[in-house]
LOMARKE-138873 format. One record per residue: residue in three letters; y, x, z of N, C-alpha, C, CB in turn. Coordinates in pm, 1 decimal, padded with zeros to 6 digits. Glycine has a CB too. Layout:
<pts>
PT type      nyy      nxx      nzz     cayy     caxx     cazz      cyy      cxx      czz     cbyy     cbxx     cbzz
PT  ALA        Y        X        Z        Y        X        Z        Y        X        Z        Y        X        Z
...
</pts>
This chain:
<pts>
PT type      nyy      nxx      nzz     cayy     caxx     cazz      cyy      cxx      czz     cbyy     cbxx     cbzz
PT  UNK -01862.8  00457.7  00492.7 -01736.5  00426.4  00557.9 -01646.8  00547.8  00573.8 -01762.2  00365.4  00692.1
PT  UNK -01699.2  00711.9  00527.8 -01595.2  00760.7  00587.0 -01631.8  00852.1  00693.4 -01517.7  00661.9  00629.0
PT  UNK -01727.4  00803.3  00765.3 -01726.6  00835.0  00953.0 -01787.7  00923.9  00949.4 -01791.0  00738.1  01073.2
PT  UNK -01814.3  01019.0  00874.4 -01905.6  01112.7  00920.2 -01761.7  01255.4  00889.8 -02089.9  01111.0  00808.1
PT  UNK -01650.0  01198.3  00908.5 -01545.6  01335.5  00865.3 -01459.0  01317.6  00999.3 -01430.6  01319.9  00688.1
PT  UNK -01395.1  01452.3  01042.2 -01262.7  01405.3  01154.1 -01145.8  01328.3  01026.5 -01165.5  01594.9  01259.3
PT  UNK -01056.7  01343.5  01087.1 -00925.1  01263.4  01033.5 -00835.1  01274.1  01115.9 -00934.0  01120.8  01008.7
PT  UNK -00724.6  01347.7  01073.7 -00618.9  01404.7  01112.7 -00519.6  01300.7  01141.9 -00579.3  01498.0  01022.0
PT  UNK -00440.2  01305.5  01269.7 -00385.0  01176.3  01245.6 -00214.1  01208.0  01318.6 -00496.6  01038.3  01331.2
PT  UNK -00132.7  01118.2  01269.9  00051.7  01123.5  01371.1  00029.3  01001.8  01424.1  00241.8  01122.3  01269.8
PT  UNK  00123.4  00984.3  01503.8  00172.2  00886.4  01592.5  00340.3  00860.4  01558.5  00141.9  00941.5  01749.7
PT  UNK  00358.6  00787.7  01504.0  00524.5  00822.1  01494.4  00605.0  00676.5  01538.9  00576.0  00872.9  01308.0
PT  UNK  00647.2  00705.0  01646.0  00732.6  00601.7  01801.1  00627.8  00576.0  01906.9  00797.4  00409.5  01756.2
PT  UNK  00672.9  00636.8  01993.5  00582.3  00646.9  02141.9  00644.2  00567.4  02208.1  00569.9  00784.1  02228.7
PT  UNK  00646.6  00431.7  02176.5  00699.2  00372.7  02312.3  00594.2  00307.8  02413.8  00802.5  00260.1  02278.6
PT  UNK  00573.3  00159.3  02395.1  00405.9  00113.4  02489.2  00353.7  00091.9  02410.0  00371.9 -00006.9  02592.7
PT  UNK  00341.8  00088.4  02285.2  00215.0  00057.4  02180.9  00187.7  00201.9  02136.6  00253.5 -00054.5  02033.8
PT  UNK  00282.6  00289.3  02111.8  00264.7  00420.4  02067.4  00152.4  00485.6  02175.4  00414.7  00499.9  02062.8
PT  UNK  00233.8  00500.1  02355.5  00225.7  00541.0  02417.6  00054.9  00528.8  02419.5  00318.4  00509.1  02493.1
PT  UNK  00017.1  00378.2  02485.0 -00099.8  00300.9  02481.1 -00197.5  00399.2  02389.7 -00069.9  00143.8  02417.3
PT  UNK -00184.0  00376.0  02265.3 -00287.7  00436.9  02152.0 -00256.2  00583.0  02181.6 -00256.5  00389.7  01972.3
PT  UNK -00216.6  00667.7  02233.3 -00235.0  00830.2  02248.2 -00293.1  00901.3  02388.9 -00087.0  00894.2  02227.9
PT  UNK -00327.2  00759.8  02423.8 -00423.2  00734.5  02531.2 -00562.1  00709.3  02545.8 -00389.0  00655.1  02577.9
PT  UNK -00581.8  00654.7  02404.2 -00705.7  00600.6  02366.4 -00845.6  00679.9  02347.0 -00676.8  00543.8  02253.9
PT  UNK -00906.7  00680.9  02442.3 -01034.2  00777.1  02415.9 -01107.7  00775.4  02343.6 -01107.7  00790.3  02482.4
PT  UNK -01116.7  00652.4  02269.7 -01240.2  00609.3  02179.4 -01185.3  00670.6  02018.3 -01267.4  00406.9  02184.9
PT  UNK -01070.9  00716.0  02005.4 -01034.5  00807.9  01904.3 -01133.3  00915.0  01905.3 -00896.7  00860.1  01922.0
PT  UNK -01126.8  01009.1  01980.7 -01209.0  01111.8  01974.5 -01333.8  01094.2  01972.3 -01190.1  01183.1  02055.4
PT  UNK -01388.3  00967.2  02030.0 -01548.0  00969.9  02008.4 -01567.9  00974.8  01911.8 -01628.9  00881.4  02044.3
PT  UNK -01477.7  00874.5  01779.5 -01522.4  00858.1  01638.9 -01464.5  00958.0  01563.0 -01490.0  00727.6  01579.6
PT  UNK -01422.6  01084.5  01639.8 -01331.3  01201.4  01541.7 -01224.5  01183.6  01490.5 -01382.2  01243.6  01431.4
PT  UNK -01185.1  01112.7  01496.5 -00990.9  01100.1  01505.9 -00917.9  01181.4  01595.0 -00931.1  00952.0  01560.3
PT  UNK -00880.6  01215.0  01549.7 -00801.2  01316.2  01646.2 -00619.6  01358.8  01584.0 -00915.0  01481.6  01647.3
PT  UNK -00576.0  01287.8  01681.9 -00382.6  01286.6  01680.8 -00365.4  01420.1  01736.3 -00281.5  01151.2  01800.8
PT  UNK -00295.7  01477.7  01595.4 -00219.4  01592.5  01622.1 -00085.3  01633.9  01709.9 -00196.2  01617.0  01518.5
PT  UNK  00003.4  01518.8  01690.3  00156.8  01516.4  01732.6  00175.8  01391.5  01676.5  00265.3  01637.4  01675.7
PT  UNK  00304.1  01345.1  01761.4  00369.6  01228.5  01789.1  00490.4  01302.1  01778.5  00336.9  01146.0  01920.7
PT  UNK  00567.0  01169.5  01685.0  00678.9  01160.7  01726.9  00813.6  01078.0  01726.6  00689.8  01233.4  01703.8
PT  UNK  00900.5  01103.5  01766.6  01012.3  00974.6  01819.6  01165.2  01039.8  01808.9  00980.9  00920.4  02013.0
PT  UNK  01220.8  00928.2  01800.0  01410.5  00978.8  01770.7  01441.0  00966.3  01913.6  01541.7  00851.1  01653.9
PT  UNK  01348.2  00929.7  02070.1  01415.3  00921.9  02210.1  01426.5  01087.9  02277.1  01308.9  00810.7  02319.0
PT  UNK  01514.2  01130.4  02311.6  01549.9  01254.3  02330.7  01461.0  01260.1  02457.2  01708.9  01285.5  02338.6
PT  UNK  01454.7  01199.4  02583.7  01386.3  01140.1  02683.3  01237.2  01202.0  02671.2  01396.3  00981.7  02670.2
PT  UNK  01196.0  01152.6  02549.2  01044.5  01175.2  02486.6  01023.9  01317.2  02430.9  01014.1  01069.6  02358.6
PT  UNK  01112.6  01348.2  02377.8  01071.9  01502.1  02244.8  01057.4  01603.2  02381.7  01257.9  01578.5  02084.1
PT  UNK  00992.6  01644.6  02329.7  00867.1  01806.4  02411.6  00845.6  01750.8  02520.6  00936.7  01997.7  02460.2
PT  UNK  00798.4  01637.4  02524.5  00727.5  01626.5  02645.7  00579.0  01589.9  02571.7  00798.1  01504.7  02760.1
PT  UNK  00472.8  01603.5  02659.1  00335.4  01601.9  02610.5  00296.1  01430.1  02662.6  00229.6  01746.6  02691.9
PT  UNK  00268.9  01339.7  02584.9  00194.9  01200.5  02654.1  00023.6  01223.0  02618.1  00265.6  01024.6  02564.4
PT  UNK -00077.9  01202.1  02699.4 -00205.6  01183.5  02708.2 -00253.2  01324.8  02608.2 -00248.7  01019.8  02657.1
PT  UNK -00170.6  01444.8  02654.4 -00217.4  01588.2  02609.3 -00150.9  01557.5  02430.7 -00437.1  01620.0  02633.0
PT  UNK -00096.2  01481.5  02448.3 -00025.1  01502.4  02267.7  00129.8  01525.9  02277.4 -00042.6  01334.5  02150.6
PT  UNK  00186.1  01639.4  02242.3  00299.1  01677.3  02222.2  00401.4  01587.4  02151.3  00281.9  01782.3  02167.3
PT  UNK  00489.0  01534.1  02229.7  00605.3  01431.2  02133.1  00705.0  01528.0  02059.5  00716.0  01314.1  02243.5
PT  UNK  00725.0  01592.3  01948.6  00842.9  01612.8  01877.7  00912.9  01531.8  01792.1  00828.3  01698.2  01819.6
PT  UNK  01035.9  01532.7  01774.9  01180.8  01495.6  01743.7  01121.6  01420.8  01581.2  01316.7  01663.2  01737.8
PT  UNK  01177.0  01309.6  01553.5  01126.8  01292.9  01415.8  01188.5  01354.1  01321.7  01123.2  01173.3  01376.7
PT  UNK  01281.0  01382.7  01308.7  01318.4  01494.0  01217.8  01261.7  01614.7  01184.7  01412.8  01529.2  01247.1
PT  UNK  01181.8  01604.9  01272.6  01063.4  01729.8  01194.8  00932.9  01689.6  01175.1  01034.1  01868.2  01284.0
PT  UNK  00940.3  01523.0  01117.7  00783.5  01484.3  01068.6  00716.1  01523.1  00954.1  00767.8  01356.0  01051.9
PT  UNK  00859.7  01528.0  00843.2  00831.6  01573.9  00761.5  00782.0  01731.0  00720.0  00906.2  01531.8  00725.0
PT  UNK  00810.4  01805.1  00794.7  00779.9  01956.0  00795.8  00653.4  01985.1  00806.8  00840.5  02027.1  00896.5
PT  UNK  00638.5  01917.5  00943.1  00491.0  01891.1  01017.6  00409.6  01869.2  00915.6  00476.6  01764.9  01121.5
PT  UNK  00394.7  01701.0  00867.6  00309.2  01679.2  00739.8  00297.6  01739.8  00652.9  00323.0  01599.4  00682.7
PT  UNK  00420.9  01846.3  00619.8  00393.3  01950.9  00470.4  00282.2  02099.0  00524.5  00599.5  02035.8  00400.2
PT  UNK  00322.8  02126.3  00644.5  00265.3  02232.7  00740.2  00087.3  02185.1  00759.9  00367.6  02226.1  00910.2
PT  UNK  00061.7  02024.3  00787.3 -00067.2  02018.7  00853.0 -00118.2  01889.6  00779.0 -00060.9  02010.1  01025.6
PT  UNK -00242.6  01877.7  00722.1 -00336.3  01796.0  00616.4 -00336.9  01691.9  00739.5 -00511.9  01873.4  00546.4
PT  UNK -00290.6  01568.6  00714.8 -00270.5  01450.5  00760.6 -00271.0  01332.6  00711.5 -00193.6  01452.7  00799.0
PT  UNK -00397.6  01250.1  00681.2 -00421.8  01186.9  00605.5 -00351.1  01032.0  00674.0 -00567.3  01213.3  00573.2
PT  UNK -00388.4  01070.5  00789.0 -00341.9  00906.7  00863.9 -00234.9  00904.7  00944.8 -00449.8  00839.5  00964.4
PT  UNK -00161.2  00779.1  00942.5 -00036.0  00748.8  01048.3 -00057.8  00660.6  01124.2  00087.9  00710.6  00999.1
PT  UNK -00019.4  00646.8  01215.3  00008.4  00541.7  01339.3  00139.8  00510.0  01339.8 -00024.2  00593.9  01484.7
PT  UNK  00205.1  00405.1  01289.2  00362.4  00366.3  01343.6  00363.2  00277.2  01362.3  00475.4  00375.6  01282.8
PT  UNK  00464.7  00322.6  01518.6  00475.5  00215.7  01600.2  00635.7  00169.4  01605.1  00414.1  00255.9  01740.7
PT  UNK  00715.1  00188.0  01505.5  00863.2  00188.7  01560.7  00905.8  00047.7  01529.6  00969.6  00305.9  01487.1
PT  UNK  01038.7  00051.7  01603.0  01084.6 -00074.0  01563.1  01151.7 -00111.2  01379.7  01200.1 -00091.8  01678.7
PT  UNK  01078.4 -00252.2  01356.5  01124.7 -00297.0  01225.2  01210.3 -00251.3  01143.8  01161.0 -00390.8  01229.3
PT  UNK  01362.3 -00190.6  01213.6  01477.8 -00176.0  01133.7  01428.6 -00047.7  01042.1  01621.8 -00152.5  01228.5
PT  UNK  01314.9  00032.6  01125.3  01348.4  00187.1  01110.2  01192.3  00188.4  01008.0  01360.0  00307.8  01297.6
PT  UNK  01082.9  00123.8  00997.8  00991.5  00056.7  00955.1  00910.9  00121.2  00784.5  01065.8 -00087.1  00957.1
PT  UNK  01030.2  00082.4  00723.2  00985.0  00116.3  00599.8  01043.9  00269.4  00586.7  01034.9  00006.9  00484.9
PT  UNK  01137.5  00267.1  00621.0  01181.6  00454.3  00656.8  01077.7  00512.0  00650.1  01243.5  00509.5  00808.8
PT  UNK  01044.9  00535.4  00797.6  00934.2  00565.8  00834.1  00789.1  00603.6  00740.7  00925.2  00471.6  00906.6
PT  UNK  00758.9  00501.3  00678.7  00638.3  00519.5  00597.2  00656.1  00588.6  00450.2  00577.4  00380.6  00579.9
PT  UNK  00802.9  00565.5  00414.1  00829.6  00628.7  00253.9  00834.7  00772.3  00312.6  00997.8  00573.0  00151.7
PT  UNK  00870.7  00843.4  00452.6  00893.8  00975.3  00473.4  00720.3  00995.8  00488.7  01010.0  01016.2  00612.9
PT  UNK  00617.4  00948.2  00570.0  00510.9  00938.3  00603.7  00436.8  01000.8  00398.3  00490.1  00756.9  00690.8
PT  UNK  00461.4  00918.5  00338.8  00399.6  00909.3  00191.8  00471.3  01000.6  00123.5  00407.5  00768.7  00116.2
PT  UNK  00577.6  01056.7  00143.2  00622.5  01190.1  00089.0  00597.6  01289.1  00156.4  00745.1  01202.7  00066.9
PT  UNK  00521.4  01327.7  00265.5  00465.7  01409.9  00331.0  00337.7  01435.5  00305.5  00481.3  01385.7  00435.1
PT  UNK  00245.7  01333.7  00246.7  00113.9  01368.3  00195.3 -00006.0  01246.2  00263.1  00081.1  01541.9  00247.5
PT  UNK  00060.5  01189.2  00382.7 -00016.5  01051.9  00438.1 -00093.7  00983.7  00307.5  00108.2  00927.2  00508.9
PT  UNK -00223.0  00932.3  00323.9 -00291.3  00820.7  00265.4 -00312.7  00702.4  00285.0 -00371.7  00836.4  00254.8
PT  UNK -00268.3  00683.5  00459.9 -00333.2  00577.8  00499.1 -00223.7  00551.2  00623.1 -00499.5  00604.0  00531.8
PT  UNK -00144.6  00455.2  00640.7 -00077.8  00393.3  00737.4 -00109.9  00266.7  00810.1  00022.6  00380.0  00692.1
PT  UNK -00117.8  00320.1  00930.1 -00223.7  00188.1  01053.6 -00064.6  00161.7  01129.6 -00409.5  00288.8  01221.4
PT  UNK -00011.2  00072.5  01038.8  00112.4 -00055.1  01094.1  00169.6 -00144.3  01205.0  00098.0 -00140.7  01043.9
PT  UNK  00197.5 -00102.6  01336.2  00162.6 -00146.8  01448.1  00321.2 -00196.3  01464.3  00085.0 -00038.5  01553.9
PT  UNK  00448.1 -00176.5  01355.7  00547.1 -00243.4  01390.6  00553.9 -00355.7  01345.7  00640.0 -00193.4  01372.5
PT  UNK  00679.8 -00447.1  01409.1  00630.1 -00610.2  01352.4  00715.8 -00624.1  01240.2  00657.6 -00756.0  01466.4
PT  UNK  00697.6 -00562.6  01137.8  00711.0 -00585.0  00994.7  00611.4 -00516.2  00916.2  00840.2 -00545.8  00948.2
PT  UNK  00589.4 -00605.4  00825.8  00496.0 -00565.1  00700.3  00534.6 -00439.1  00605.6  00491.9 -00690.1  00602.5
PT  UNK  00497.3 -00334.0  00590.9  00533.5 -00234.9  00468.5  00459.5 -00185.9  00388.8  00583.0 -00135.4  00495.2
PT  UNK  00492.7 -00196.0  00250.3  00441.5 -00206.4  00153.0  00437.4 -00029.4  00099.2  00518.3 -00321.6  00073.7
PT  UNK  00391.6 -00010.2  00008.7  00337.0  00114.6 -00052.3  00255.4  00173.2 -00196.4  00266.2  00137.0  00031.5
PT  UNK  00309.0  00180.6 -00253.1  00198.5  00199.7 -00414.5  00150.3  00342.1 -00395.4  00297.9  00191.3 -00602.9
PT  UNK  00168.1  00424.1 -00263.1  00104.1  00572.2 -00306.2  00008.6  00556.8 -00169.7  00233.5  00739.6 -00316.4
PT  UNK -00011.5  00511.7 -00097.3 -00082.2  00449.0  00034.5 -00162.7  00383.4  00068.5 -00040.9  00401.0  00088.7
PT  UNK -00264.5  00357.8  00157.3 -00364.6  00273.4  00212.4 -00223.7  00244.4  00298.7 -00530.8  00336.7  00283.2
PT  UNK -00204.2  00096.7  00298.9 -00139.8  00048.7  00407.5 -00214.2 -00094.0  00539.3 -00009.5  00002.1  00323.7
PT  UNK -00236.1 -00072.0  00632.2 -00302.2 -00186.1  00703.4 -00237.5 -00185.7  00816.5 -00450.0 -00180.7  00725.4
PT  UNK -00129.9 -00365.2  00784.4 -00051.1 -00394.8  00864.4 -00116.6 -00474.9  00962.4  00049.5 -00443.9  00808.8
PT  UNK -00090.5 -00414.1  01095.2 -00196.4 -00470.3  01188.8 -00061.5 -00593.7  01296.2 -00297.2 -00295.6  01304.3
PT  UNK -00107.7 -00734.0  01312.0 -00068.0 -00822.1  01355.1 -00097.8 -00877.3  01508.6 -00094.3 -00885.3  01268.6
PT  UNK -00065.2 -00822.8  01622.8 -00145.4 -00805.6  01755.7 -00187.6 -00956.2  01766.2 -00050.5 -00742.1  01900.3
PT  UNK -00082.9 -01098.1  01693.9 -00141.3 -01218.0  01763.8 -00220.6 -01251.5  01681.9 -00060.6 -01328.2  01803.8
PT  UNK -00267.3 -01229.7  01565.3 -00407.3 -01294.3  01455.0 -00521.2 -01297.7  01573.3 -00471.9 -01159.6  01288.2
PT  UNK -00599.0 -01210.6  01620.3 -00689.3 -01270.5  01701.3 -00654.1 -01343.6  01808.1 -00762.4 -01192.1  01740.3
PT  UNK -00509.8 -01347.3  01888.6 -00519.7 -01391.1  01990.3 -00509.4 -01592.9  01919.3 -00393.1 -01304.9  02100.9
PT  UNK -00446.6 -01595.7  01820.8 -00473.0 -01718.3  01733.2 -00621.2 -01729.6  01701.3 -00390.7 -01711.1  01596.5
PT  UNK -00690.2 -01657.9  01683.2 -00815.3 -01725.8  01641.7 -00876.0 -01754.7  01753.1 -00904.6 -01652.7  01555.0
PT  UNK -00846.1 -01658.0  01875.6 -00942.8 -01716.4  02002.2 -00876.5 -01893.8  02025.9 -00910.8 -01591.4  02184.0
PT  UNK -00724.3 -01911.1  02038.5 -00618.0 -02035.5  02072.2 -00734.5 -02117.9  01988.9 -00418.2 -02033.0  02001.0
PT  UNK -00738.4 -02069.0  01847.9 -00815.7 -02197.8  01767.9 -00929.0 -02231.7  01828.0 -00859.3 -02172.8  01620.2
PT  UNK -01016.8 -02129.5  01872.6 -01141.0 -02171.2  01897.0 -01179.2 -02281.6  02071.0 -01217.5 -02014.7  01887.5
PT  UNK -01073.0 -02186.0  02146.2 -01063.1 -02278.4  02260.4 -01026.3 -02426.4  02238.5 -00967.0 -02225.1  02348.3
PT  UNK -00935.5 -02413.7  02118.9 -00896.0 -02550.2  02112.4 -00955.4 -02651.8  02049.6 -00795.2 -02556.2  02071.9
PT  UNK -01072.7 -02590.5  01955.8 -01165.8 -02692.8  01905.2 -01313.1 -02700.2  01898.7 -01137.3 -02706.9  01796.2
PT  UNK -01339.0 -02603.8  02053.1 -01464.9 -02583.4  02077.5 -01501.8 -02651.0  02217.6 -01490.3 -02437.7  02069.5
PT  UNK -01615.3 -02703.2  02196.1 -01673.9 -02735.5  02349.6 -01741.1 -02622.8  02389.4 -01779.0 -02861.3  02364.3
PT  UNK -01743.3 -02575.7  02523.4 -01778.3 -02428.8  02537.9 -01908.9 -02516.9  02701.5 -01580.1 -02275.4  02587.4
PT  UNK -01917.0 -02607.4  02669.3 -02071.4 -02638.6  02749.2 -02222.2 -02539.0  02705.7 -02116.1 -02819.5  02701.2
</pts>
């Protein structure tokens, strides 16, 4: 699987899904470890969330040329979406973990667009056609 390496990772849009995951402890148990985050909210840039430094996205790309970063986290909104990941994949990213609500596609990328209601639908299904006696 992989798991026996760290894996360098961004965060790019800290809002509550961003925020949420740079919080997450169970990253570090499995060696993941988020370098920097970052966001276009002025509000946010140099401030530190859950010990991870937010800088300005305009310097994601630098960052990624500066530091071996195989994985992304984006969390931004749709409009900004595929942006986002073509700058992510010209920076040297392999692998984008998709947390905005649009799908983005990629021919130089691992892309895995993650959908928050698919399980909460499969539990709906199961309540709804299970006897739970």
């Amino acid at each position: 699987l992989g798991l026996q390496s760290q894996w360098n990772m961004v965060v790019v849009g800290v809002g509550n899904i961003g925020s949420a995951l740079l919080g997450y402890a169970g990253f570090a148990k499995e060696d993941y470890q988020i370098l920097a985050a970052f966001d276009v909210s002025p509000a946010l840039i140099g401030t530190e969330i859950h010990g991870v430094m937010v800088y300005a996205y305009s310097h994601l790309l630098a960052f990624l040329k500066a530091h071996k970063v195989p994985i992304a986290i984006v969390c931004t909104q749709k409009e900004a979406d595929q942006q986002v990941s073509d700058v992510l994949v010209e920076g040297g990213v392999l692998g984008i973990w998709n947390y905005a609500p649009i799908d983005v596609k990629s021919d130089k990328a691992f892309v895995e667009n993650v959908h928050l209601t698919d399980n909460l639908h499969v539990l709906s299904y199961r309540l709804h056609n299970q006897n739970l006696k």
